[in-house]
C-alpha positions in Angstrom: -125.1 96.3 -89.2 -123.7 93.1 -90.4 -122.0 94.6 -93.0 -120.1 97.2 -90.7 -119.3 93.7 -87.7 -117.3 92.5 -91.5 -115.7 95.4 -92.3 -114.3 95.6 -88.5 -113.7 92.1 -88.4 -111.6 92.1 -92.3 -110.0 94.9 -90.5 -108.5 93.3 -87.6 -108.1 89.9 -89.9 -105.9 92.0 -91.9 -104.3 93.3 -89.1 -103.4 89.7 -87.7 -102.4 88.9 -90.9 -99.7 92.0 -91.6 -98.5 91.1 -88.0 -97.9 87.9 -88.5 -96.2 87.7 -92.0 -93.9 90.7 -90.1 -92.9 88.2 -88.0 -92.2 85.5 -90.3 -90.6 87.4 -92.9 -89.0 89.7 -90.1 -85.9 87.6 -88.2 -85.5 90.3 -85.0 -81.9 88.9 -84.7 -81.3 91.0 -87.4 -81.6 94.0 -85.6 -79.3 93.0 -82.9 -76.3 95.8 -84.8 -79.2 98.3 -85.3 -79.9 98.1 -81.0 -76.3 97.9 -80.0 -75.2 100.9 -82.0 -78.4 103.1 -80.7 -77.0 101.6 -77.0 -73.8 103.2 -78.1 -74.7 106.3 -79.1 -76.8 107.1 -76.5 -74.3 105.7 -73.4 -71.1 105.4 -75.0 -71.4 101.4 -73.9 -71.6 98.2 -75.8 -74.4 96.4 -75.5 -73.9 92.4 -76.4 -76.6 90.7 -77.4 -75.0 86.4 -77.7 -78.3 84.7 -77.6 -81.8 84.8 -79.6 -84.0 87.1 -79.9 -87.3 86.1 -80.7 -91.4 87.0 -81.4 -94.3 85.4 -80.2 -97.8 86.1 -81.6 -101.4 85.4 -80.3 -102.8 85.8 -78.3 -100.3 88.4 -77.0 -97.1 90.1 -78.8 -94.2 89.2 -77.2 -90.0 89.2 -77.3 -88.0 87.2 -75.5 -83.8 88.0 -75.7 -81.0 85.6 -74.7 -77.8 86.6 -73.1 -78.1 90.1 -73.3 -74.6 91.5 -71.8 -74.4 96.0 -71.0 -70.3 96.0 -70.7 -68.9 98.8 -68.5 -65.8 100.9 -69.2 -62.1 99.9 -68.8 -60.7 99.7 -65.4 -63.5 98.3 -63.2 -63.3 94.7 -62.0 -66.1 93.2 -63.7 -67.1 93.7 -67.9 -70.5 93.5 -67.3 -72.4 96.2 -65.7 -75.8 94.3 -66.2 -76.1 91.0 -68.3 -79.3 88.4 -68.4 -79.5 85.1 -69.1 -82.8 85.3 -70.2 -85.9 88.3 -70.8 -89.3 87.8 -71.0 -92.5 90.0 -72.3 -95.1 90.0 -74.2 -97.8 92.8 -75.1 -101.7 91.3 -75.4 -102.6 92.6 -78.9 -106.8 93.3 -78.4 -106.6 95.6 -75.8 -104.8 97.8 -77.9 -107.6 98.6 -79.6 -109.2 100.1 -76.9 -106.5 102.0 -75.0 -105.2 99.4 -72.8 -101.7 98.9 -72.8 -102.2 95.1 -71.1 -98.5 94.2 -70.7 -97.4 89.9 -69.8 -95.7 88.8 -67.4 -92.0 90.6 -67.2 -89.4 87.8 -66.1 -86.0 87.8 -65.8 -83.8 85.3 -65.1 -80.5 85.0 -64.2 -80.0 88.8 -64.1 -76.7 90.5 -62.4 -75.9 93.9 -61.8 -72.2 95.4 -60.9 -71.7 98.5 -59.7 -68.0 100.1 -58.7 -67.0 103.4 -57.3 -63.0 103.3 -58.1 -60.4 104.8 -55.5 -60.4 108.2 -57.7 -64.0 108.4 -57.7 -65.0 107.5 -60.7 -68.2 105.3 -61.4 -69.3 103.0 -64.0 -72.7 104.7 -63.5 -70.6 107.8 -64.4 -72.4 109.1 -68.0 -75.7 106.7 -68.5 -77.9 109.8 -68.2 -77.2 111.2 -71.8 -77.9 114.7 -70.8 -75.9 117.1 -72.5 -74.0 120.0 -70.3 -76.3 122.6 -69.3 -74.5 124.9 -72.1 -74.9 122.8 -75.2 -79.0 122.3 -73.8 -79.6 126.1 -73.4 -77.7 126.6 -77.2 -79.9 123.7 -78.3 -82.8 124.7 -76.6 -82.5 128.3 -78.4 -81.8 126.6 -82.1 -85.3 124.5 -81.4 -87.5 127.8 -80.6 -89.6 129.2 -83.3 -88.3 132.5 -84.5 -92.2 134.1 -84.5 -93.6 135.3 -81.3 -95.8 133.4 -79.3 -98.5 135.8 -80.4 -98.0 135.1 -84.4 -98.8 131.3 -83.7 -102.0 129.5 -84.7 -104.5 128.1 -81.9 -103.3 124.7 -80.9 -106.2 122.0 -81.0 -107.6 122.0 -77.2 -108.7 118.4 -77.6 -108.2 116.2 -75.0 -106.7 113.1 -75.7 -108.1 109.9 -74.1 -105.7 108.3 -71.3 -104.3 104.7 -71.8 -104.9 102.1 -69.0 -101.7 100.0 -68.3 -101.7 96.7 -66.8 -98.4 94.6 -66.0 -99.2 90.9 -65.9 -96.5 90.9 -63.3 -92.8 90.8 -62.5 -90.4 87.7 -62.2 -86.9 88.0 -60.7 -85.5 84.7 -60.8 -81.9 83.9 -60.1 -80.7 87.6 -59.9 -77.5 89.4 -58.3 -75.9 92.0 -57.4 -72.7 93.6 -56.2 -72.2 97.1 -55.0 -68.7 97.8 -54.6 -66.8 101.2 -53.3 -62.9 101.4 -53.4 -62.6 104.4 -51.5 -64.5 103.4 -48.3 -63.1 99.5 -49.3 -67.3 98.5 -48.4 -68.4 95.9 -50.7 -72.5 94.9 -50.6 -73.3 91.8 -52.2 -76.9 89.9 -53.1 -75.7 86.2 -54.3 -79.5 85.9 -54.8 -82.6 87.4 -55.3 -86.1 85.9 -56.1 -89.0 88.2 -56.7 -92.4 87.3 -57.3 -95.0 89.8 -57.7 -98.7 89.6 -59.3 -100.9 91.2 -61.8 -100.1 95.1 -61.4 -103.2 96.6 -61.5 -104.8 99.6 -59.7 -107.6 98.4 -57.0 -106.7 94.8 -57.1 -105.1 93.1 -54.2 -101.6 91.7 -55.5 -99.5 89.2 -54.0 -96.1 89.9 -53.6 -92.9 87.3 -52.6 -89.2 87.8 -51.9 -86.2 86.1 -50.9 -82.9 87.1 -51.0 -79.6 86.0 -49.7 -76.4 88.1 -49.5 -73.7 90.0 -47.6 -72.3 93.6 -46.6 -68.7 93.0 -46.4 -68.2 90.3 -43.7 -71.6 90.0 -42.7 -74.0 87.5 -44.4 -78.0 88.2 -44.0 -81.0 86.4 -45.2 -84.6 87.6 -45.8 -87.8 86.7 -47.1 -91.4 87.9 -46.8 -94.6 87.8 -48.3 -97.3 90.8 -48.6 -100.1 91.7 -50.3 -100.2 95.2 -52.0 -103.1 97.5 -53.4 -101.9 99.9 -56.2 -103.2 103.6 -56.5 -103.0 106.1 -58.6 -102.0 108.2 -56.4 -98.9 106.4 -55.1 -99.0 107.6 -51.6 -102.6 106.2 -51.0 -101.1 102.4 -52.7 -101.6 99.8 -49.2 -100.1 96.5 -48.0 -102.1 93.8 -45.7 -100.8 90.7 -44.4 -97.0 91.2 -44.1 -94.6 89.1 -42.9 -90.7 89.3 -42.7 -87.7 87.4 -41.6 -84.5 87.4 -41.5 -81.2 86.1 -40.3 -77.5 87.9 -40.1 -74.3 87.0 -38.9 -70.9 88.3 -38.8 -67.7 87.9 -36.4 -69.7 90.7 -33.4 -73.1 89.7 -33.8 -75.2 86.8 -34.5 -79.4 87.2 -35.4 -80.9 83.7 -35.3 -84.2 84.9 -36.5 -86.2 88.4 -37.2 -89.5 88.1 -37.4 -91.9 91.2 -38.3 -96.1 90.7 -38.7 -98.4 93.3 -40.1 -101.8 93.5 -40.5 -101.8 96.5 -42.8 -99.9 99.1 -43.6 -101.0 102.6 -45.6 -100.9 106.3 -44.7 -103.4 107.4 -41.9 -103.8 103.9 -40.9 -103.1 102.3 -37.9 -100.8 99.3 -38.2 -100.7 96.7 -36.0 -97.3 95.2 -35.8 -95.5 92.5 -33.6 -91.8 91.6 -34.0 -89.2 89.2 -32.7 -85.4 89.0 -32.5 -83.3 86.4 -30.9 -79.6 85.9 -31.4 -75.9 87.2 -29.8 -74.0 89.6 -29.8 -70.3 88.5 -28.6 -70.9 86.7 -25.5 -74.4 88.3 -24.2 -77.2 86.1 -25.8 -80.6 87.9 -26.5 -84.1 87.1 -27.1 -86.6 90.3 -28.0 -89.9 90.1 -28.6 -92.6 93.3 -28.8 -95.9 95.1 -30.4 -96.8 98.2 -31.3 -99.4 99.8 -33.2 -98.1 102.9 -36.1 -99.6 105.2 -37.6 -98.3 107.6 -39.8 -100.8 111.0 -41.0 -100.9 111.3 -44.7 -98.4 114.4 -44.9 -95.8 111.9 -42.8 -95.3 114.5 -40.5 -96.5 112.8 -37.6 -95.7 109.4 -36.8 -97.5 107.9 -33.8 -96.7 104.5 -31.8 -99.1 103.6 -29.3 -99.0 100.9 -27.1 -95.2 100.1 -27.0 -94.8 96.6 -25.8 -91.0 95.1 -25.9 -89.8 92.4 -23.4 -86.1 91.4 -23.5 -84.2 89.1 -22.2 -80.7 88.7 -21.7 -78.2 86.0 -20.7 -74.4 86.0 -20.4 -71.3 86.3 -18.3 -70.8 90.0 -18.4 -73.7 90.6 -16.8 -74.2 91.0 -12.8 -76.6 88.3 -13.0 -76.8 85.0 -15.3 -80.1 86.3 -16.8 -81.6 89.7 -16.7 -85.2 90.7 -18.1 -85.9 94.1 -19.4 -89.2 95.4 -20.3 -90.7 98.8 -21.9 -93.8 100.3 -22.2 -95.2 103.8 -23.8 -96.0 105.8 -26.0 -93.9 107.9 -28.6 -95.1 110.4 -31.3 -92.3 111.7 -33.9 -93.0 115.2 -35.1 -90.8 115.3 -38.3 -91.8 119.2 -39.4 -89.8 119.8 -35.8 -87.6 116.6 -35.8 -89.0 116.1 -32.2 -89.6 112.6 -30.4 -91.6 112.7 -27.3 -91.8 109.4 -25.2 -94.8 109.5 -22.7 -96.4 106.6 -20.2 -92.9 105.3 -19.8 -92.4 102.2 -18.0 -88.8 100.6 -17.8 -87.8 97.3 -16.0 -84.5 95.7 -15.5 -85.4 92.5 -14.1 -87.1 94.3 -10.3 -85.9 98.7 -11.2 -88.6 100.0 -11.8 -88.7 103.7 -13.8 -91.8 105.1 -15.2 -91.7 108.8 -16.6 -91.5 111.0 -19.7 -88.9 111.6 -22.3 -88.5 114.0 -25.1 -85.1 114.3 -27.9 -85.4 117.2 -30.3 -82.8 116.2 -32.8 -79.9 118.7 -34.2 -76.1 119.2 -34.3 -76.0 117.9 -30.6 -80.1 116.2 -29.5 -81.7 117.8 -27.2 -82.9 115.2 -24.3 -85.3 116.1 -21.3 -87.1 113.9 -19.5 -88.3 113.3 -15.6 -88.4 110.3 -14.7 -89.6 108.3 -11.0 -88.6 105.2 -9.4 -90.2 103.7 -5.7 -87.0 102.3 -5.1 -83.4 101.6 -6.0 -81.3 98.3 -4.8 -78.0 98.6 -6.2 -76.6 96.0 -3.6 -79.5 93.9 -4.3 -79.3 94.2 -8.0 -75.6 93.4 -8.3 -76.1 91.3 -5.6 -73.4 92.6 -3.3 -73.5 90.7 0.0 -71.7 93.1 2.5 -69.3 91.2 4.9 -71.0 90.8 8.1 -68.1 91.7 10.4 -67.9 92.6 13.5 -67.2 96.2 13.9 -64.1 97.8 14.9 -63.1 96.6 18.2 -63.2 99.0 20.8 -61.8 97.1 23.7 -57.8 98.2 24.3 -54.9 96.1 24.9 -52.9 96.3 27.7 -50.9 99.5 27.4 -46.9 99.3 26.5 -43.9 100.0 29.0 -44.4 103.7 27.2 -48.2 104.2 27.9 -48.4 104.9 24.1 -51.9 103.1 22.1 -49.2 103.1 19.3 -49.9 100.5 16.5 -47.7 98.9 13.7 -47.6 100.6 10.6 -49.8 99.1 8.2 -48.0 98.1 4.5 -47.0 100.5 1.5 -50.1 102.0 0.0 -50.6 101.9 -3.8 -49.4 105.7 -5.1 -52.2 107.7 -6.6 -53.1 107.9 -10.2 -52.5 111.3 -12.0 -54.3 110.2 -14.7 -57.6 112.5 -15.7 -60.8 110.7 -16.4 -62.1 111.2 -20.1 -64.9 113.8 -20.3 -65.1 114.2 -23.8 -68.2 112.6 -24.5 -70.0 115.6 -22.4 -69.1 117.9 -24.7 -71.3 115.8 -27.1 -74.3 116.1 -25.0 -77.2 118.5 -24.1 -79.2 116.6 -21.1 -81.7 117.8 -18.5 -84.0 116.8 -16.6 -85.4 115.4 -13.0 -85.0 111.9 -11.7 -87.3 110.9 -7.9 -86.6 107.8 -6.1 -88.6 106.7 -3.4 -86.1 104.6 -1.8 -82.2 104.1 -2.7 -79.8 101.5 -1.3 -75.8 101.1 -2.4 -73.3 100.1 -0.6 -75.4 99.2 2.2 -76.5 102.7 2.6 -79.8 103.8 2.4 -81.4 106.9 1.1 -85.2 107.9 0.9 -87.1 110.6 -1.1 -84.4 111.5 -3.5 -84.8 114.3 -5.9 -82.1 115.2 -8.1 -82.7 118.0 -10.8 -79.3 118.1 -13.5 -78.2 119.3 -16.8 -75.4 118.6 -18.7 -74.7 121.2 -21.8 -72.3 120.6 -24.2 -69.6 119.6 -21.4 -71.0 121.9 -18.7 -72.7 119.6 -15.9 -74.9 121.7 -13.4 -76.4 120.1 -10.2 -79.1 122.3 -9.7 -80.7 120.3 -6.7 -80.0 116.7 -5.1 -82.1 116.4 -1.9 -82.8 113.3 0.4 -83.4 112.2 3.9 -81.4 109.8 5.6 -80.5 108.5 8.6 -82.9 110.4 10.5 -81.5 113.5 8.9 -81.7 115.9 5.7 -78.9 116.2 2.8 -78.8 118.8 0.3 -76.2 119.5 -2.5 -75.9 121.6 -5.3 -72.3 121.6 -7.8 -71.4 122.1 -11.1 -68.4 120.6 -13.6 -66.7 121.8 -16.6 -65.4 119.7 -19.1 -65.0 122.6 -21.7 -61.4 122.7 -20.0 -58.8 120.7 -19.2 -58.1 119.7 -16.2 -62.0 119.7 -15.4 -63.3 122.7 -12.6 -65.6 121.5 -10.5 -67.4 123.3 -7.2 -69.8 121.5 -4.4 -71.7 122.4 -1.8 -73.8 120.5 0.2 -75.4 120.3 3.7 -75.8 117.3 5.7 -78.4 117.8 8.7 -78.6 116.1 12.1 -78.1 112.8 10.9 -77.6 109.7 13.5 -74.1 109.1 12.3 -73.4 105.4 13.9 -76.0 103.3 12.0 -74.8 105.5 8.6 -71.0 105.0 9.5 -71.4 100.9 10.5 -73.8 100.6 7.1 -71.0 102.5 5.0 -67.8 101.5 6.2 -68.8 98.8 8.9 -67.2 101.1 11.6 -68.5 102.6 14.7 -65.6 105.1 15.7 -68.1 108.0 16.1 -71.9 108.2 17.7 -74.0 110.9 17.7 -76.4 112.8 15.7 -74.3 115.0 13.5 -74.6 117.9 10.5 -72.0 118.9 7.9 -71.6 122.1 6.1 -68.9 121.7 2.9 -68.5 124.3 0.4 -65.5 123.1 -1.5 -64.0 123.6 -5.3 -61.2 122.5 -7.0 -59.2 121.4 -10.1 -58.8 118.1 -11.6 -60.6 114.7 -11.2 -57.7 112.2 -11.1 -57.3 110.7 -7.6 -54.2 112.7 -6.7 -55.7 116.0 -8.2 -59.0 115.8 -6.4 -56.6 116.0 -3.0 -54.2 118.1 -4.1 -56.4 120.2 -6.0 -59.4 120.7 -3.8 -60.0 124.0 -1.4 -62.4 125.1 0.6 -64.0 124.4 4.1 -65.3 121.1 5.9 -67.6 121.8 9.2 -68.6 119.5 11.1 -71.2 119.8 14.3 -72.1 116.8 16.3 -74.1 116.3 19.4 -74.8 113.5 22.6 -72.3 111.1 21.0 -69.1 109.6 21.6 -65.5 109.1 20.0 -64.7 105.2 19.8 -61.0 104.1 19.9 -59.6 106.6 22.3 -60.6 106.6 26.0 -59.4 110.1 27.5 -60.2 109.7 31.4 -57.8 106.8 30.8 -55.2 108.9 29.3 -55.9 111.2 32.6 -55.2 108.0 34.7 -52.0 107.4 33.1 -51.3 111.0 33.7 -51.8 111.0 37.5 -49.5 107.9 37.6 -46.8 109.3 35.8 -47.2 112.3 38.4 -46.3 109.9 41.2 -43.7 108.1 39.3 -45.9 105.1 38.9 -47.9 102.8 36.3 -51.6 103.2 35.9 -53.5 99.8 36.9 -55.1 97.9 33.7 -58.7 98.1 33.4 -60.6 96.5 31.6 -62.6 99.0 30.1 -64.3 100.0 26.5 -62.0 102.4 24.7 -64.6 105.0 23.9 -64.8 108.8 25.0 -68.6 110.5 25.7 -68.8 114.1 24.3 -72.0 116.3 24.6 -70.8 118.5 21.5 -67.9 118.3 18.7 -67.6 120.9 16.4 -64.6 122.0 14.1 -63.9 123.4 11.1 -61.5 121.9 8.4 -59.7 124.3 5.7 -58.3 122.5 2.3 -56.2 123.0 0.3 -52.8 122.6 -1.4 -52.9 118.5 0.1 -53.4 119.7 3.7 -56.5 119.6 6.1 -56.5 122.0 8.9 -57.9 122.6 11.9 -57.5 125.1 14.5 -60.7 125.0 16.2 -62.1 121.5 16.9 -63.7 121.3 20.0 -65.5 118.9 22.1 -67.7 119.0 25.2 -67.4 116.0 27.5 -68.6 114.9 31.2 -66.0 116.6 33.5 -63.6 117.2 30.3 -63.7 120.3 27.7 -61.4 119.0 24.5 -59.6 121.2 22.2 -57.7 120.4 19.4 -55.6 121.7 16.4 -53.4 120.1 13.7 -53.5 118.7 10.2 -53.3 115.9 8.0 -51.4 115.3 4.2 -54.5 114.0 2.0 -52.1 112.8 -0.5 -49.7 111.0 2.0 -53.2 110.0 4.5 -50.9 110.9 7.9 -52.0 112.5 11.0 -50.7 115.5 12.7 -53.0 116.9 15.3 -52.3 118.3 19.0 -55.2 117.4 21.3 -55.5 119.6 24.8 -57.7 117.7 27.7 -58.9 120.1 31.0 -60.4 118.3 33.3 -63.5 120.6 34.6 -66.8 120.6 37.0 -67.2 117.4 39.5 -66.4 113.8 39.4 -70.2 112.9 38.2 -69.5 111.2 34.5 -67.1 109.2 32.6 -63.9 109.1 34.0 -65.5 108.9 38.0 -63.4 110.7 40.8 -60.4 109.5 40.2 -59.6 112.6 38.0 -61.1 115.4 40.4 -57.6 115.9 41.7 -56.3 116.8 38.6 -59.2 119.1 37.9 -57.9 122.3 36.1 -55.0 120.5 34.6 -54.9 120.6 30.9 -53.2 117.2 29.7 -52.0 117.2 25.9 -52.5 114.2 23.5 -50.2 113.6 20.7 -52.3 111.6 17.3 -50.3 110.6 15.0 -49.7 107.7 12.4 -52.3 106.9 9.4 -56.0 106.7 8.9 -55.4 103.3 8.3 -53.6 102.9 12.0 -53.4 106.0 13.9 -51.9 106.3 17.1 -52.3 108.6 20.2 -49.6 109.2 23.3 -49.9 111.4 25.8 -47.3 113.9 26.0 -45.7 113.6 29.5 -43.1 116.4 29.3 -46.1 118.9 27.9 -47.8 117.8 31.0 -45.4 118.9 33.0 -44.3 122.2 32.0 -46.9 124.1 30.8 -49.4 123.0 34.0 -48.5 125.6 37.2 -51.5 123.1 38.7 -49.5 120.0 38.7 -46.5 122.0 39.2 -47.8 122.5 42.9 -49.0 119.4 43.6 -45.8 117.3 42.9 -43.6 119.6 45.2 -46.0 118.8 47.6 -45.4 115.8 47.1 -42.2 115.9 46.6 -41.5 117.3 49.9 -43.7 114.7 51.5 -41.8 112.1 50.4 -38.3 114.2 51.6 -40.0 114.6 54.8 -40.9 110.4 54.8 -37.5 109.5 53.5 -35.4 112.2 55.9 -36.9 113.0 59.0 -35.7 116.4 59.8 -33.3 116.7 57.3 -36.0 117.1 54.8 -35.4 121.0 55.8 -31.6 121.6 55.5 -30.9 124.2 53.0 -28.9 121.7 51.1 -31.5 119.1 50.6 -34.0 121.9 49.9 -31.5 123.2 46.6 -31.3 119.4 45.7 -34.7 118.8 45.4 -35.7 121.8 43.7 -32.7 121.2 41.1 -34.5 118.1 40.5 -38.2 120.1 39.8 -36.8 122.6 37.7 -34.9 120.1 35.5 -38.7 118.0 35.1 -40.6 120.8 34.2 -38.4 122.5 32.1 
């Protein structure tokens, strides 16, 4: 036995001593033409080699190389592709002799790489590969075969050769750079430096790992570092890490990250990871500060990724917002299928600092995603949220002034109003999309109006938008609408119909407009379409009907049995008497039905139902130029019970006509004395009764001489014709 330990041991002595008068005898500078030329044949590139190159022996083999320079092709902005200042390894020589390849530590210092993609394409990576074209490897690949079949060849030896183990001591980057650099898209990436630590490389150890690197992608500069620790495998995909941590910082001339934090506790296929990150920084004037957790886990075929327990508060500060600060908040859960390329979001609950949504999302990604969701809020404040603080003025006073020498309730015009833009909104982007879904709110407030149990159901498919329901109560009434808009053409088609229900229309009118001109509990029908969205196309372009039905209200602004007043004074040539009285006209029903189209709204069959008065109206008004044009016909009807009192039972069955005119802004409405008198056989009657009264007063008997009779009724026929 000890004879054999001797043998081994002169064996390995000799060994040591061959290797180590190699080395002396051996100067490895010497080879530095031998290594350039095989770098030149194979790439076609010089390799420089300016500094030493140098053994080491015992207790590990090792070669260290100085200066080392790979130069790249003419034309490209930097000689060097890859140069070193210094390279490090070294090979431990016993485990050698027991199939363990137990490599040093690798360092590296000082290393920089430069890549360039010139303007016509080419790149100084172009040709490193060595292969030869697909031609010359099948001709060589045919030269190389045996010319006897398969069959004729002896049995191979079946033995199994042993497998080497590997080990790598570990890998030093120290000092290193890079710069990625593409002419044709004019993006340069650059890592001024790069510091890499990373332990002993062997399978089922825990190895430490460190990095930090600073750098830029064209005008934005970054910094990172981290720390990990990482378990090797054999199988790559089953390889782990435990304990990370990252950070980082960017900032360019849009956006500014003060710090990025991200924490794990492991990460490794079919494991759940716990992670919590961070973020806090600006982007041009809106200042941010994210934080979140979420645990991943990702099945061992990746094809589902999971994140449970989605945690991220936000919040935001800056002058573009409605409010000086805003917090936003989600929570959920998401699972990515990426066999299907589907991301369902489920347990949603959004926050902007008091909305509230909670729902369920889904995108299924292709050409154009495919997004459905429903989603659920209890309720909605825009005023509240953008803090709009409605004017609390007093509404429209009702109360006339004292009439003019006409008897007109003519007001001043009001100034020029702004002409209307032609100019069509841009719906391009809905050609991009392919949305549906349901959204419910509880309760919905904007622009002092309120809404309650909203559902809205919509879809908008590749520029196709298709209101399929929008239902809510309000008001003590019901609204329902259904529509649709394309965007596939230009100018944009659009059709609407909705239903408004028995709504109290004065507390909706004062919250909306602050303007009481019209009580009552109301219900519109409108079943419009039209062409074009710009404000003078959706009045010019629009057609279609408008009905309106109200009940027990009144019309605010226009007091008829005053009008009626002023009639009967004019009938005996005098002045009505001033009263002090609310400008406002009771009506038991007002119905009427408005065409559009071409600019005009039209109405021949407005009607409405008042104490001792029946109302009729026709007439029009220019959308575009916002005038008024309608005829209104007053009878006077039943007893003097009602508005108005008995002071208008003697003109009962007299129709008295009312002219409106002027703006919406300031309309105005006269009462058309000479209408009254010629087209009413009732009053016709009653003022050559009085007429002849008066004769009779004023003459005595005279009042019946033939000539005085022909006077007077030259007089008549000239005022009611």
């Amino acid at each position: 036995m000890k004879k054999l330990l001797y043998i081994l041991f002169g064996l390995v002595l000799l060994v040591v001593i061959a290797i180590g008068v190699l080395v002396a005898v051996i100067n490895p500078n010497d080879f530095k033409p031998l290594i350039a030329d095989e770098v030149k044949k194979a790439t076609g590139r010089e390799l420089v080699i300016d500094g030493d190159m140098s053994w080491r022996f015992w207790p590990s083999l090792g070669l260290s190389v100085e200066k080392l320079a790979f130069k790249n092709p003419q034309g490209f902005a930097e000689p060097d592709m890859l140069k070193l200042d210094r390279a490090e390894m070294s090979v431990a020589v016993m485990p050698l002799m027991s199939d363990t390849l137990d490599i040093g530590v690798v360092s590296l210092y000082g290393a920089h790489v430069f890549i360039q993609t010139l303007p016509n394409g080419k790149s100084n990576l172009d040709g490193l590969t060595g292969e030869a074209q697909p031609a010359q490897k099948d001709a060589d690949t045919a030269a190389q075969e045996p010319a006897s079949s398969p069959a004729s060849e002896p049995a191979k030896d079946t033995g199994t050769a042993t497998a080497w183990t590997i080990a790598i001591g570990g890998v030093d980057l120290v000092d290193a750079s890079a710069i990625v650099r593409d002419d044709q898209t004019h993006a340069v990436s650059e890592i001024s430096k790069l510091n890499l630590n990373v332990g002993k490389l062997e399978t089922g150890l825990w190895v430490p790992v460190e990095f930090n690197v600073e750098g830029k992608q064209n005008a934005m500069a970054f910094t990172a570092k981290g720390n990990t620790e990482a378990m090797l495998d054999k199988v790559v995909m089953d390889s782990q890490l435990r304990k990370l941590s990252l950070s980082a910082t960017l900032d360019d001339a849009s956006m500014k990250l003060e710090s990025v934090s991200l924490t794990a506790d492991q990460v490794a296929l079919a494991m759940p990871a716990a992670i919590e990150f961070s973020a806090k920084g600006q982007a041009s004037d809106l200042a941010f500060d994210t934080s979140g957790k979420v645990t991943v886990t990702v099945d061992k075929a990746i094809e589902i990724i999971r994140a449970s327990g989605i945690d991220i508060a936000t919040t935001l500060a800056g002058s573009t917002l409605p409010r000086p600060e805003m917090k936003i908040g989600l929570k959920g859960d998401a699972v990515f299928d990426n066999k299907a390329q589907k991301l369902t979001l489920s347990q949603l609950v959004a926050n902007l600092d008091e909305l509230v949504v909670d729902g369920s999302a889904s995108v299924a990604l292709a050409d154009i995603p495919a997004v459905r969701f429903e989603l659920h809020s209890p309720i909605i404040n825009v005023d509240a949220f953008l803090g709009n603080k409605q004017a609390a003025a007093k509404p429209t006073d009702s109360t006339p002034s004292k009439p003019s020498e006409s008897g007109s309730g003519e007001q001043a015009p009001t100034g020029q109003k702004a002409p209307l833009s032609d100019v069509e909104p841009d719906l391009s982007a809905l050609k991009g999309l392919d949305v549906a879904g349901k959204i419910a709110i509880d309760q919905f407030v904007a622009n002092n109006v309120k809404v309650s149990d909203v559902i809205t159901t919509f879809a908008v498919n590749r520029g196709k938008v298709t209101l399929s329901q929008f239902d809510a109560k309000l008001y003590g009434g019901t609204i329902a609408a259904q529509g649709s808009l394309d965007a596939t053409v230009s100018p944009a088609r659009y059709n609407v119909t909705k239903g408004i229900k028995n709504i109290n229309v004065q507390p909706l009118l004062m919250d909306a407009a602050n303007e009481n001109m019209l009580s009552g509990r109301g219900s519109i029908d409108v079943n419009v379409n039209g062409v074009g969205l710009s404000e003078k196309r959706l009045r010019t372009g629009i057609a279609g009907t408008v009905a309106i039905d109200f009940a027990d209200g009144s019309v605010d602004g226009i007091n008829i049995p005053e009008m009626i007043r002023e009639a009967k004074a004019a009938l005996k040539g005098k002045r009505a008497d001033y009263v002090e009285e609310t400008r406002k006209t009771d009506f038991s029903g007002l119905t009427a039905t408005f065409n559009l189209g071409k600019g005009i709204a039209s109405t021949r069959n407005m009607k409405m139902e008042a104490p001792a008065l029946r109302i009729r109206s026709e007439g029009q008004t220019n959308l575009v130029k916002e005038n008024l044009d309608f005829d209104v016909f007053v009878s006077v009807v039943g007893t003097s019970k009602g508005q108005g009192g008995k002071d208008i039972d003697e003109l009962k069955d007299v129709t008295i006509p009312v002219e409106i005119g002027g703006t919406w802004q300031a309309p105005s409405y006269n009462l058309d004395v000479k209408a009254l008198l010629t087209n009413n056989k009732v009053l016709e009657d009653k003022v050559r009764k009085e007429a002849q009264r008066g004769l009779e007063k004023l003459l005595g008997d005279k009042a019946g001489d033939d000539k005085v009779k022909q006077a007077a009724d030259k007089l008549l026929k000239g005022l009611f014709n």
